[in-house]
DSSP file (Angstrom, degrees, kcal/mol; ACC not computed):
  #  RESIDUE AA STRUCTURE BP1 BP2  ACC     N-H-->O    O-->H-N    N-H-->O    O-->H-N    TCO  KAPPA ALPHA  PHI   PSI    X-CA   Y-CA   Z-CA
    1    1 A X              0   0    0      0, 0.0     2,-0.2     0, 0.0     0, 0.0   0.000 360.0 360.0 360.0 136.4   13.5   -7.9    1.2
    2    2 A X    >>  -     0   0    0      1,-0.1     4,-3.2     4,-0.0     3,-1.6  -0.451 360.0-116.5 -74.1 123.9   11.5   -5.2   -1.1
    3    3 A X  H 3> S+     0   0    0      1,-0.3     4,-0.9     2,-0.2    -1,-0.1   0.693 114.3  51.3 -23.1 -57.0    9.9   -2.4    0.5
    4    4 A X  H >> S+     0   0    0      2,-0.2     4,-1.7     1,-0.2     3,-0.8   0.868 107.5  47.0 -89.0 -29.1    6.4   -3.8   -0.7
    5    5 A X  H <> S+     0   0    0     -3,-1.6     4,-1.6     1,-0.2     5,-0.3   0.958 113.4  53.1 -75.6 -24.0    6.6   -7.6    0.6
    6    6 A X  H 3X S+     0   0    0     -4,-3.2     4,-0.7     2,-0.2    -2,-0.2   0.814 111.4  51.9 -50.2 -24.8    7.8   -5.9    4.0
    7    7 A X  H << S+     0   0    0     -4,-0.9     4,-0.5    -3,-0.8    -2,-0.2   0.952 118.5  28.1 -63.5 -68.1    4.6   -3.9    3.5
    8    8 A X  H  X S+     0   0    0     -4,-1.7     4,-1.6     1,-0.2     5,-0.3   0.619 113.4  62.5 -79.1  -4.7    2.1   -6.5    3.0
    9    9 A X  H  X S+     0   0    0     -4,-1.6     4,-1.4    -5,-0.3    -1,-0.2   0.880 115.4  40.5 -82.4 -34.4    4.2   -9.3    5.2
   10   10 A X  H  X S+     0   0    0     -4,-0.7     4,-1.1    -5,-0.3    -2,-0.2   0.499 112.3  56.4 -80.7  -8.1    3.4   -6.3    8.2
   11   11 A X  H  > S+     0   0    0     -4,-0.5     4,-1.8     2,-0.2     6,-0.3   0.866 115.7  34.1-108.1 -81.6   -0.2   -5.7    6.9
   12   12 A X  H  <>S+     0   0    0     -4,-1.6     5,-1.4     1,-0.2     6,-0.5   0.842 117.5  58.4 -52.7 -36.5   -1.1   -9.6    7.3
   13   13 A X  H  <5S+     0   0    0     -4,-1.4     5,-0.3    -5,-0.3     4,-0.3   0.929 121.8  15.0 -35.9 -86.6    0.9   -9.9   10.2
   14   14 A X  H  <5S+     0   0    0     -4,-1.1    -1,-0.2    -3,-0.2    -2,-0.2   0.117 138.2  23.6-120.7  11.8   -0.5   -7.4   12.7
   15   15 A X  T ><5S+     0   0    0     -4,-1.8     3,-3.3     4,-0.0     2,-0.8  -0.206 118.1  33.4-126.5-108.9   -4.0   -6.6   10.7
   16   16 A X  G > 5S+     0   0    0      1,-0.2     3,-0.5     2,-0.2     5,-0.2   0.344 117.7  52.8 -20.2 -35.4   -5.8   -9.0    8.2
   17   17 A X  G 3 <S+     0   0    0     -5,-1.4    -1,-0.2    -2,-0.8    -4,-0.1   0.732 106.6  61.2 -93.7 -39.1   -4.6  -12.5   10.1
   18   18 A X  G <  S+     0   0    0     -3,-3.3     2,-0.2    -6,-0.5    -2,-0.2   0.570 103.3  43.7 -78.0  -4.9   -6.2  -10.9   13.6
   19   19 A X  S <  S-     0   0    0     -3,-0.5     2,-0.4    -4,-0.2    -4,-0.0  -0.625  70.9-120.0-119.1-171.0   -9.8  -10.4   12.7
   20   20 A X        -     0   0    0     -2,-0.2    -3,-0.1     0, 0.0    -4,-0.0  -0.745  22.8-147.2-142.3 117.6  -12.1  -11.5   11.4
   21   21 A X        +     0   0    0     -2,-0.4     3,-0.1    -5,-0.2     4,-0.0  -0.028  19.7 177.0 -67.9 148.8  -14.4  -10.0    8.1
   22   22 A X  S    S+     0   0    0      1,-0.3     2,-0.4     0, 0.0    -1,-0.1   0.435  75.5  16.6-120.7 -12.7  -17.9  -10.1    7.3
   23   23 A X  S  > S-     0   0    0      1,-0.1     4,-1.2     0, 0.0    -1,-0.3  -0.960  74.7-109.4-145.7 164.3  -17.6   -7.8    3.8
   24   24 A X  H  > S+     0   0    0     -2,-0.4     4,-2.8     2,-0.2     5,-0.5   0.799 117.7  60.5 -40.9 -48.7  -15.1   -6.6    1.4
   25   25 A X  H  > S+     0   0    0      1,-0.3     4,-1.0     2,-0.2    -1,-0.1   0.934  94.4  58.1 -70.3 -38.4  -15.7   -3.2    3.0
   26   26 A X  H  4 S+     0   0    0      1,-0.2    -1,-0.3     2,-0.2    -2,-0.2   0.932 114.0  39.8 -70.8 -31.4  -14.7   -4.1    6.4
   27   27 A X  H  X S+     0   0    0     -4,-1.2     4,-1.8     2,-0.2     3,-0.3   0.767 111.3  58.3 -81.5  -8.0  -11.0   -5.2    4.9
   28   28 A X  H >X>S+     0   0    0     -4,-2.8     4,-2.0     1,-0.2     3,-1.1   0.918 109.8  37.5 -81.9 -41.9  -11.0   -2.6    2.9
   29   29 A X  H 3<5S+     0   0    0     -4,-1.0    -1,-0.2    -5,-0.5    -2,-0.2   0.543 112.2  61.9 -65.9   7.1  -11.3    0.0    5.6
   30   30 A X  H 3>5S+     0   0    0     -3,-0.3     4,-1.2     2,-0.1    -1,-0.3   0.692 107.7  45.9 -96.4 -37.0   -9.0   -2.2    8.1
   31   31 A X  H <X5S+     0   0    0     -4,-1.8     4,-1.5    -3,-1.1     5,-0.2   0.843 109.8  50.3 -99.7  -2.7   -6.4   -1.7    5.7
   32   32 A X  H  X5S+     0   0    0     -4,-2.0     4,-1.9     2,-0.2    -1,-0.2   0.922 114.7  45.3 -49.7 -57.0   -6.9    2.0    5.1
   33   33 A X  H  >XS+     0   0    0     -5,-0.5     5,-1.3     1,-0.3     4,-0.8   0.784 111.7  52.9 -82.2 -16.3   -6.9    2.6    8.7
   34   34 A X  I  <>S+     0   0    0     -4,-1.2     5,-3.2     3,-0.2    -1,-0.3   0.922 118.2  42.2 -65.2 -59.6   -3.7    0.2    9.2
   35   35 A X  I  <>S+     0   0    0     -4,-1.5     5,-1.9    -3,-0.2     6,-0.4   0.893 120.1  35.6 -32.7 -88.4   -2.3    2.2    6.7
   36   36 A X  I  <5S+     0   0    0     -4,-1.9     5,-0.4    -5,-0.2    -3,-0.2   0.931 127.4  33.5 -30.6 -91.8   -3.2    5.6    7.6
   37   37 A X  I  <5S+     0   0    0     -4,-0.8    -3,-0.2    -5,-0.2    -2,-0.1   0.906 133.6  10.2 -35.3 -82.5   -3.0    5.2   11.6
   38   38 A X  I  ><S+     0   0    0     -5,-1.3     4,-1.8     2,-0.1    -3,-0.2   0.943 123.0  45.1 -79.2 -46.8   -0.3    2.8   12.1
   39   39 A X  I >><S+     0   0    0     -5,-3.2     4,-1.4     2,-0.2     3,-0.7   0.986 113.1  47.7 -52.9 -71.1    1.8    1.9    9.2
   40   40 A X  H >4<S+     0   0    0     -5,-1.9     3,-0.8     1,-0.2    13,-0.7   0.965 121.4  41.7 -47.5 -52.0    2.5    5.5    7.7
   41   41 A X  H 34 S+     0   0    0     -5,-0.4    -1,-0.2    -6,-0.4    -2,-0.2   0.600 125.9  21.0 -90.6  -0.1    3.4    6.9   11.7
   42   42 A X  H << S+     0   0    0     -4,-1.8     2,-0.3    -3,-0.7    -1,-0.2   0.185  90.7 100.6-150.0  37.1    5.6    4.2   13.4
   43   43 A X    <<  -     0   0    0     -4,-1.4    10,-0.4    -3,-0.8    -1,-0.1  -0.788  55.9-167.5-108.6  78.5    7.1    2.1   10.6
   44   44 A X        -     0   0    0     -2,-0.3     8,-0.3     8,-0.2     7,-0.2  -0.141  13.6-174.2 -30.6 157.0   11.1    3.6   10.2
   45   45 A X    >   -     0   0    0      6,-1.5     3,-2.1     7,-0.1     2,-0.7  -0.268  34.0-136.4-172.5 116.0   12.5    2.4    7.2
   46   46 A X  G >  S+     0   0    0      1,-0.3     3,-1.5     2,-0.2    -1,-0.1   0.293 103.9  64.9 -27.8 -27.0   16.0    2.5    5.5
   47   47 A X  G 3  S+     0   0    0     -2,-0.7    -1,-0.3     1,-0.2    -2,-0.0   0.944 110.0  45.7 -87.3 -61.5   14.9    3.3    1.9
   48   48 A X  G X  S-     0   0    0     -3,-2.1     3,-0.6     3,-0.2    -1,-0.2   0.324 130.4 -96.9 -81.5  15.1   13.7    6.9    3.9
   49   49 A X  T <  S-     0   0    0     -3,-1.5    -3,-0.2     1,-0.3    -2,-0.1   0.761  79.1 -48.6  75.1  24.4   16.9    7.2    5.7
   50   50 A X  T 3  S+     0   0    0      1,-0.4    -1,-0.3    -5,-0.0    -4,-0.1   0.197 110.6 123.5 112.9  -6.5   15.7    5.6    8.9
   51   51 A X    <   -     0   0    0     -3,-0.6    -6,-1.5    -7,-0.2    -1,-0.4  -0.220  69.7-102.8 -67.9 174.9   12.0    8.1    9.1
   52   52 A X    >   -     0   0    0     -8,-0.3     3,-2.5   -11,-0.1    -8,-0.2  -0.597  41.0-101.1-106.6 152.7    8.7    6.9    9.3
   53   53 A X  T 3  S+     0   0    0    -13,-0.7   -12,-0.1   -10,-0.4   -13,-0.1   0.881 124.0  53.8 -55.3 -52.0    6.5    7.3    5.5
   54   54 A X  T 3         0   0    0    -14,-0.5    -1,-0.3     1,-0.3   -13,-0.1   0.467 360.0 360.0 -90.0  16.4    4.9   10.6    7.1
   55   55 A X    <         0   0    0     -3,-2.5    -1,-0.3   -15,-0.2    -2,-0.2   0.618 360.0 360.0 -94.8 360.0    8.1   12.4    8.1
């Protein structure tokens, strides 16, 4: 599976599907901080030789 539907298949998964929004501005800033927080610092991933996006 390509690096970006693994992205967004993890992004609905374990953010967007578990809350619930009242503006634009609140998803956007869930999925910065999904991004940001989580994603970039404890997602390995073969493509980067088994590191996380920020190592």
């Amino acid at each position: 599976m390509p690096c970006t539907e693994v992205f967004f298949k993890y992004l609905k998964q374990r953010e967007i599907n578990r809350r619930t929004y009242h503006s634009i501005d609140e998803v956007r800033l869930s999925c910065f901080e999904y991004i940001e927080q989580f994603y970039n610092n404890y997602n390995p991933h073969s493509a980067n030789n088994g590191l996380t996006p920020n190592q």
